[in-house]
C-alpha positions in Angstrom: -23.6 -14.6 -5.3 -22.5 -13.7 -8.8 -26.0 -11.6 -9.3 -25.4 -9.7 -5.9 -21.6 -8.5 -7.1 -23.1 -7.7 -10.7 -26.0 -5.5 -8.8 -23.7 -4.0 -6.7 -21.5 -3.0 -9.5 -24.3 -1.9 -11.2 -24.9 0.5 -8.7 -21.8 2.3 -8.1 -21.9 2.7 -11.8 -25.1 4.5 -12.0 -24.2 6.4 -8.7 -20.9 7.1 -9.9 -22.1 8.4 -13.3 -24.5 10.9 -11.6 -21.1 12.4 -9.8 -20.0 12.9 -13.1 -22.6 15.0 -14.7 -22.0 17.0 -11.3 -18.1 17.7 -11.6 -19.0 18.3 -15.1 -21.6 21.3 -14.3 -19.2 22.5 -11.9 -16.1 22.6 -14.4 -16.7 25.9 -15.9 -15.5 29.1 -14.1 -12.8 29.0 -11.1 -9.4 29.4 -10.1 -6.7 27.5 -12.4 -6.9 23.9 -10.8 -3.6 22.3 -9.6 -1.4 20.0 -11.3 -1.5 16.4 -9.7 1.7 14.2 -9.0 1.5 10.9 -7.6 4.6 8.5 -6.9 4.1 5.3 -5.9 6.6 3.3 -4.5 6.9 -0.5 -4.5 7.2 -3.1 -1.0 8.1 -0.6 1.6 6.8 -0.5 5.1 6.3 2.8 7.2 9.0 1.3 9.4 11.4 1.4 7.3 12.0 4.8 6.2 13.7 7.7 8.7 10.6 9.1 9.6 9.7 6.1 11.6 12.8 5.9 13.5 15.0 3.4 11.0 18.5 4.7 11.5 19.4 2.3 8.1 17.3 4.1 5.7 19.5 6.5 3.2 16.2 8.5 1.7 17.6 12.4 0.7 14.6 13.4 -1.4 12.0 11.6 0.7 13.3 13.3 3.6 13.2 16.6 1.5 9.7 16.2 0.4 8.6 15.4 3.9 10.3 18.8 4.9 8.9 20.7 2.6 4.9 19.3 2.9 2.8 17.3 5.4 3.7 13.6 6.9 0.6 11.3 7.4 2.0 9.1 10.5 -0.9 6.5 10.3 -1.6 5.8 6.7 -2.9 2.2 6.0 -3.3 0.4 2.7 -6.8 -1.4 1.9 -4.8 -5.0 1.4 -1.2 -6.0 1.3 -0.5 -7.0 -2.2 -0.3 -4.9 -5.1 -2.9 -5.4 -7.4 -5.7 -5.1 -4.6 -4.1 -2.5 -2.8 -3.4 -0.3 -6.0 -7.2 -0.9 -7.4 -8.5 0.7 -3.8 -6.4 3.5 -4.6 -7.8 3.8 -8.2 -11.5 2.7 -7.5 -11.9 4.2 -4.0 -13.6 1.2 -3.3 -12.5 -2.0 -0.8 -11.2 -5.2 -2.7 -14.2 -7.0 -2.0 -16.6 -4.4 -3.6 -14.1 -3.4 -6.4 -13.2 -7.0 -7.5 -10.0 -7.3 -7.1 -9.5 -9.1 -3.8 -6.6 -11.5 -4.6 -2.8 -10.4 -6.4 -3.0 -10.2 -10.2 -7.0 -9.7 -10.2 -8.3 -6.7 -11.9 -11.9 -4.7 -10.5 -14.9 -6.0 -11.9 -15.8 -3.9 -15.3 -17.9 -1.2 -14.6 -16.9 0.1 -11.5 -15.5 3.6 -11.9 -12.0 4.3 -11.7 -10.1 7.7 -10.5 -8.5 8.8 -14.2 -12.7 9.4 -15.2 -13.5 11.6 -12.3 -10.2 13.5 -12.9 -10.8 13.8 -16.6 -14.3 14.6 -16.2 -12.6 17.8 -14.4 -10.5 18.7 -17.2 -7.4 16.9 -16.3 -5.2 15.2 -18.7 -4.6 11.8 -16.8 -1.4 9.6 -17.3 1.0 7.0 -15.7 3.8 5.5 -16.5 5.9 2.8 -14.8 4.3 0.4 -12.1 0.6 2.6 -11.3 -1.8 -0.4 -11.4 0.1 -3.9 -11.9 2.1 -5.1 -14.4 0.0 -5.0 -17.8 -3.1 -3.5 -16.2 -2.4 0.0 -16.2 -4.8 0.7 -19.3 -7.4 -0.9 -17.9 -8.3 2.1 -16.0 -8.4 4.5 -18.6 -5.5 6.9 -18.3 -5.3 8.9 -21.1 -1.8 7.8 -21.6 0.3 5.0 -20.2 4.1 3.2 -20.7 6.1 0.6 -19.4 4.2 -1.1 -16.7 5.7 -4.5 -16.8 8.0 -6.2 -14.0 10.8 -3.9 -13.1 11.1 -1.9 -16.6 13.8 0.4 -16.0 12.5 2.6 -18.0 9.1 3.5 -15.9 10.6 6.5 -14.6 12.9 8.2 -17.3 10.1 7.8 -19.8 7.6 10.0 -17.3 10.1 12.8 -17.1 11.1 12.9 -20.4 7.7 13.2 -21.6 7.1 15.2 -18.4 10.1 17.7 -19.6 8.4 17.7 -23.5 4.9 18.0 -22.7 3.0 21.5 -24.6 -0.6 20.5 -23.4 -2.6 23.2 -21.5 -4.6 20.9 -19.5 -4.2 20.7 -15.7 -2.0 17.7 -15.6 -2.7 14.3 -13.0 0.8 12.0 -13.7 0.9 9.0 -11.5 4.7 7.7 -11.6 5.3 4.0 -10.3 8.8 3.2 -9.1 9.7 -0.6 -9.0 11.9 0.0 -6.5 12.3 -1.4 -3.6 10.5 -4.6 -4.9 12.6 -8.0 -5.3 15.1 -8.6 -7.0 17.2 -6.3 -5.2 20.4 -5.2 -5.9 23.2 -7.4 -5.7 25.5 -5.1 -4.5 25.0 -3.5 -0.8 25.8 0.0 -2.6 27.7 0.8 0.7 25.2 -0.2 3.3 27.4 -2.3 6.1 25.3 -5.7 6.8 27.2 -6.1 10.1 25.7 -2.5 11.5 22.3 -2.8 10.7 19.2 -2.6 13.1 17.2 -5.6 12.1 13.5 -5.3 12.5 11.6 -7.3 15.3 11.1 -10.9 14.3 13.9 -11.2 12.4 16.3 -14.4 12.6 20.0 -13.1 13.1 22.3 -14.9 10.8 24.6 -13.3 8.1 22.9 -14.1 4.9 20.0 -12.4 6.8 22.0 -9.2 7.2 23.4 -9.6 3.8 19.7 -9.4 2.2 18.6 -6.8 4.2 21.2 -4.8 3.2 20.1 -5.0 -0.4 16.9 -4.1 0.8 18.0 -0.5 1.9 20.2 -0.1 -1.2 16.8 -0.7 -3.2 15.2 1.7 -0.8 18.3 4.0 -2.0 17.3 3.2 -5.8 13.4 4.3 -5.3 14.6 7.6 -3.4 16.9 8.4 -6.4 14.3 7.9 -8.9 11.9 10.2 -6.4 14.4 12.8 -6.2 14.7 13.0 -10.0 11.3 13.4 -10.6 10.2 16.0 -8.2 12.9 18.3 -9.9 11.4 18.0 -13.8 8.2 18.3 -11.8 8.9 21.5 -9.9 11.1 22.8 -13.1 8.1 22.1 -15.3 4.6 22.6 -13.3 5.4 25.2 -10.7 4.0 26.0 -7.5 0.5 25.3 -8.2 1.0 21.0 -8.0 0.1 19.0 -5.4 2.3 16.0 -4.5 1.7 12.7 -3.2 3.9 9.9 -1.9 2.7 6.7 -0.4 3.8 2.8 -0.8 1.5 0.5 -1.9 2.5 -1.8 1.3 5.1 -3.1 3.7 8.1 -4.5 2.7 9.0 -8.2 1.1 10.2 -9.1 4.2 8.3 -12.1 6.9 5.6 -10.9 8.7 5.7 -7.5 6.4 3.8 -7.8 2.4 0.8 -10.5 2.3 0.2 -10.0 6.2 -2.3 -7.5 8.3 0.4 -7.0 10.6 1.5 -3.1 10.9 4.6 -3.9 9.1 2.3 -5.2 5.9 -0.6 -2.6 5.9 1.1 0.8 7.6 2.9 2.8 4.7 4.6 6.3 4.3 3.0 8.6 3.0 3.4 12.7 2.5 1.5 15.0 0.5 2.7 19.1 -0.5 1.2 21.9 -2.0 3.2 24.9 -1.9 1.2 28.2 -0.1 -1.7 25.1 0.6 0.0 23.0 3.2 2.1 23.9 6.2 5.8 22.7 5.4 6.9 20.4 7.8 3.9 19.7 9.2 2.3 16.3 10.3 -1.0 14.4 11.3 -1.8 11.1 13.3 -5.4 11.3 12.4 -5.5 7.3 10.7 -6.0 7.5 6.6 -6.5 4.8 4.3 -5.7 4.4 0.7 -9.5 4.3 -0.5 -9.4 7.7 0.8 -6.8 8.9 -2.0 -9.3 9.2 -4.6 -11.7 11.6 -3.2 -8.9 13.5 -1.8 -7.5 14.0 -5.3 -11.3 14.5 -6.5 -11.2 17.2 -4.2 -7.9 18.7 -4.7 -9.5 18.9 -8.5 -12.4 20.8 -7.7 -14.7 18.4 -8.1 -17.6 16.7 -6.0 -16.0 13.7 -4.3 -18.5 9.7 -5.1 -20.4 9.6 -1.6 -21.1 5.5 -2.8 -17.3 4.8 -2.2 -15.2 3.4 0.9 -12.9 6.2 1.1 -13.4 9.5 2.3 -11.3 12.3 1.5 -8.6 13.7 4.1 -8.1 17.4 2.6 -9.0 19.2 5.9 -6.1 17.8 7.5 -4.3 20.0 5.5 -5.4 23.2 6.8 -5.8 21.5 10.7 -3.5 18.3 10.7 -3.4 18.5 14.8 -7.4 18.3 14.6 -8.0 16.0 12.2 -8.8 12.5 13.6 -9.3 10.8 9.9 -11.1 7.3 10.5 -11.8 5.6 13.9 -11.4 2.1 12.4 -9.3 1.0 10.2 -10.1 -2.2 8.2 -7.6 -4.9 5.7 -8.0 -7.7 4.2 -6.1 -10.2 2.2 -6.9 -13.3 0.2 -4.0 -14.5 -1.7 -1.3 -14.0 -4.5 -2.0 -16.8 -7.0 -1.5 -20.3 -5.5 2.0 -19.0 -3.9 0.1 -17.6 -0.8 -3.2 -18.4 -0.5 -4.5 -17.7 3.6 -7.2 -15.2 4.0 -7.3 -12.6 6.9 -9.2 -10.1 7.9 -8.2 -7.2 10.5 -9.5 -4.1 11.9 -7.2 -1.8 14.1 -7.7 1.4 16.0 -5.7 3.4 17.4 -5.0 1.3 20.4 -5.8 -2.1 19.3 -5.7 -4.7 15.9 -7.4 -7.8 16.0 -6.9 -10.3 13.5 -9.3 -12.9 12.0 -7.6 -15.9 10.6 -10.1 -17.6 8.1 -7.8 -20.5 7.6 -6.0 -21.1 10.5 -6.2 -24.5 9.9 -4.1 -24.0 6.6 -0.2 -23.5 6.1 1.0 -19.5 5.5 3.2 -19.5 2.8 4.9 -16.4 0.0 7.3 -16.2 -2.5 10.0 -15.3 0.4 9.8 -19.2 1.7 8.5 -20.9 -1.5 10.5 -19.3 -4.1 13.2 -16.8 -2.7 14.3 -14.1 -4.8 17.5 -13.4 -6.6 19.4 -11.0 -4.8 17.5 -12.2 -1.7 20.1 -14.1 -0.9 17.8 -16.8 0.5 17.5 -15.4 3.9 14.4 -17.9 4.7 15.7 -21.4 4.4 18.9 -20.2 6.7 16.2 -19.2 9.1 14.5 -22.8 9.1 18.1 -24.3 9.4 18.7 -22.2 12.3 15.2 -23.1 13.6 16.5 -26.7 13.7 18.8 -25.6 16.4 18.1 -22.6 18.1 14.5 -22.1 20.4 14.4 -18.2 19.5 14.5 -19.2 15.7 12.4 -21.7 16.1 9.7 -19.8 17.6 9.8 -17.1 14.9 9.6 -19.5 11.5 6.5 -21.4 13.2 5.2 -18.1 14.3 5.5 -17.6 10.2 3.6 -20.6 9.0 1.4 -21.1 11.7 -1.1 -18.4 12.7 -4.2 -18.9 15.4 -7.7 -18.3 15.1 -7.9 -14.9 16.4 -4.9 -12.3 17.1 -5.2 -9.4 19.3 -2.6 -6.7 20.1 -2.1 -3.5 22.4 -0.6 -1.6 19.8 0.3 1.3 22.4 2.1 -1.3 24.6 3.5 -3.5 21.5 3.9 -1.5 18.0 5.5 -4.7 16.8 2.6 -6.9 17.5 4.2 -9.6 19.1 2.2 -10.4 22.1 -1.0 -12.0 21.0 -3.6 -11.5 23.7 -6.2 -12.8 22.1 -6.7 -15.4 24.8 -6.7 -12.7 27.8 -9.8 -13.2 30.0 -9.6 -9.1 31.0 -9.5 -8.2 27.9 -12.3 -10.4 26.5 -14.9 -7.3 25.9 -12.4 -5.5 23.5 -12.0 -8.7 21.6 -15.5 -9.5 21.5 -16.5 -5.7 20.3 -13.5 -5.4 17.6 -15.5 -9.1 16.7 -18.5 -7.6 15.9 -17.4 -4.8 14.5 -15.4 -6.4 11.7 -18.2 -9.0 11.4 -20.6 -6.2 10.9 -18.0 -4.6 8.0 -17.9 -7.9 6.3 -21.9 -8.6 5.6 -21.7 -4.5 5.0 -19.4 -5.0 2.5 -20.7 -8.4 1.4 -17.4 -10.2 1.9 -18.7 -13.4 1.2 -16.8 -14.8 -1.7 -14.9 -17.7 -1.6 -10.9 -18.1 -1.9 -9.9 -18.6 -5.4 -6.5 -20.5 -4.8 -6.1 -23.5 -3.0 -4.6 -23.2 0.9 -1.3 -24.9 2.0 -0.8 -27.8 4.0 3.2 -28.1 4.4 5.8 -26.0 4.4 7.9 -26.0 1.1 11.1 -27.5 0.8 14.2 -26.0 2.7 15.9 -24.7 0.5 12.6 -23.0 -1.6 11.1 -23.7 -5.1 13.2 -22.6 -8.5 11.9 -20.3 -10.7 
């Protein structure tokens, strides 16, 4: 097993270097290429932001820059933890042929990563705050890179003040990682009113619930500051010419959201402008994943996008967004974030219809939000199992939580919050068995094959969670 991921890797490398020499014989002569912005933001699903219909959200700038450039409605991430999610984006490549398949796991060394096809174009390539995952940043070879560990304030300020003092000629590629709005969140509410809040679908009422996810929107509120400050050093400093992209690296800390392959865990905003380049105001439903950022920015460079690699760039949607379709399928998966949530899942969706394998079903699904709530959480979770001892309807959602079946299927036309599993439904027994063989078919394509790292759950955790 260990000789088929080294060959693999081997590969991509060689396949990958070839694309090299390519973008490097096409460097020469040509129009000034554009600048490159990328801000990442941290735990936030597409439904929670304006765009998607959540009246809570208070998001200015993002609103702004969604104004101003183009609004991908159906953009998925490749898993629903950080560290595999943001290698995808930086290799191209799905967890299980990049490496990284689990939280806090790196690629496997040699597979090419996006800051040497950008640099190989001329680009001066740089990140600063939370790009990769904490501490791993300069593992992929920016050129430059600063404060990338847990919630540095100081991710941010320090990209625009060296943003504001930078003198070098080169086309510039910045990636800028907010920390916001991952846990902790604020304490304070920052004015957001717990008791008039729409709470999303499977979601235990009670008031420390309320309470919690009213911190969440004023750490929604931080990220959108922090956005807003840097697109205006960014439009003071490189001008017209820059293309700009948004996007989350997955849904929010929240049940049912970050670590699962529901919607609410995979399904992120994102928005892309390029003055004179992209319609303002514009929008496409055609479905995008994150492995399709890299050769999208390959290609916004001027360079020859890797053909070896998952992704698959989405640039003609920005001339045609009404005709462009983007993929067909859409495929996640998830394995585990250290031995706090260890279940693996695999899903494919389309545009009617996810289907979910459950590898473990069998085991116990457990995160930090149950095991070890979060300061300024305000321990949401364990209220919800005390409720569950006493109320059916709160009940039904926490076991819905920790216990998950075999297979889950959902009409995501008829029920965008996935919430009527009709896996089991003899009329609809072809469409299961298709999006079965399809995602089997994925799997031995992308020799998914390698076993869980961390050991599964059998129990829940104690009520009241695990202290840090």
């Amino acid at each position: 097993m260990m000789m088929k991921r080294i060959f693999r890797v081997a590969i991509a490398a060689a396949m990958s270097t070839s694309a090299l020499s390519v973008a490097l014989a096409q460097q020469a002569e040509g129009p000034a290429r554009p600048n490159i912005v990328v801000f990442l933001a941290d735990d936030m699903s597409y439904r929670d932001i304006r765009q998607a219909g959540d009246p809570n959200a208070r998001t200015p700038n993002l609103d702004k820059l969604t104004a101003e450039g183009m609004q991908f409605e159906r953009a998925f991430v490749a898993s629903p933890s950080c560290a595999p999610s943001r290698a995808a984006l930086l290799t191209g490549y799905m967890p299980s042929r990049n490496g990284a398949e689990g939280n806090h796991e790196i690629p496997t060394t040699g597979v090419p990563k996006l800051p040497s096809y950008l640099r190989s174009l001329g680009y001066q390539v740089v990140a600063f705050g939370k790009v990769a995952h904490y501490e791993t940043t300069g593992l992929y070879g920016f050129d430059r890179w600063e404060h990338d560990k847990f919630h540095d304030p100081e991710g941010v300020p320090s990209a625009l003040k060296w943003l504001k003092n930078r003198t070098d000629k080169r086309p510039l590629a910045i990636f800028v990682g907010s920390n916001w709005p991952h846990v902790p969140w604020p304490v304070s509410t920052e004015g957001f009113a717990p008791d008039k809040l729409k709470l999303p679908p499977k979601t235990v009422d009670v008031p420390v619930t309320r309470e919690a996810r009213a911190r969440f929107y004023a750490a929604m509120a931080q990220m959108d500051e922090e956005l807003g400050a840097t697109m205006e050093v960014v439009d003071q400093k490189l001008g017209k010419n820059t293309f700009v992209l948004f996007s989350s690296d997955h849904g929010t800390q929240w049940p049912f959201g970050k670590w699962n392959l529901y919607d609410t865990g995979t399904r992120v905003p994102m928005v892309v402008r390029w003055q004179g380049k992209i319609a303002a105001g514009s929008k496409t439903s055609g479905m995008v994943s994150w492995v399709d950022i890299l050769p999208t920015l390959i290609e916004v460079g001027g360079g020859p996008a890797p053909l070896e690699i998952d992704g698959r760039s989405f640039a003609r949607a920005f001339a045609d967004p009404n005709g462009f379709k983007g993929h067909s399928e859409i495929y996640a998966t998830h394995n585990s974030d250290l031995k706090m949530n260890a279940y693996p899942m695999r899903s494919i969706r389309t545009g009617k219809w996810k289907y979910i394998a459950n590898l473990a079903p069998d085991a116990v699904f457990t995160t930090h939000v149950d095991l070890a709530p979060a300061k300024g959480d305000g321990g949401y979770f364990p209220a919800w199992r005390r409720a569950a001892q006493t109320d059916p309807a709160a009940k039904r959602i926490v076991d819905q939580y920790y216990r998950r079946p075999v297979e889950e299927l959902y009409d995501l036309e008829k029920d965008p919050d996935e919430q009527n599993n009709l896996a089991a439904a003899p009329k609809l027994r072809a469409v299961k068995e298709e999006l079965q063989q399809k995602l089997a078919g994925w799997r031995e394509a992308q020799h998914d094959d390698i076993p869980l790292k961390q050991p599964l759950h059998r129990s829940e955790g104690p009520i009241d969670g695990l202290k840090r």
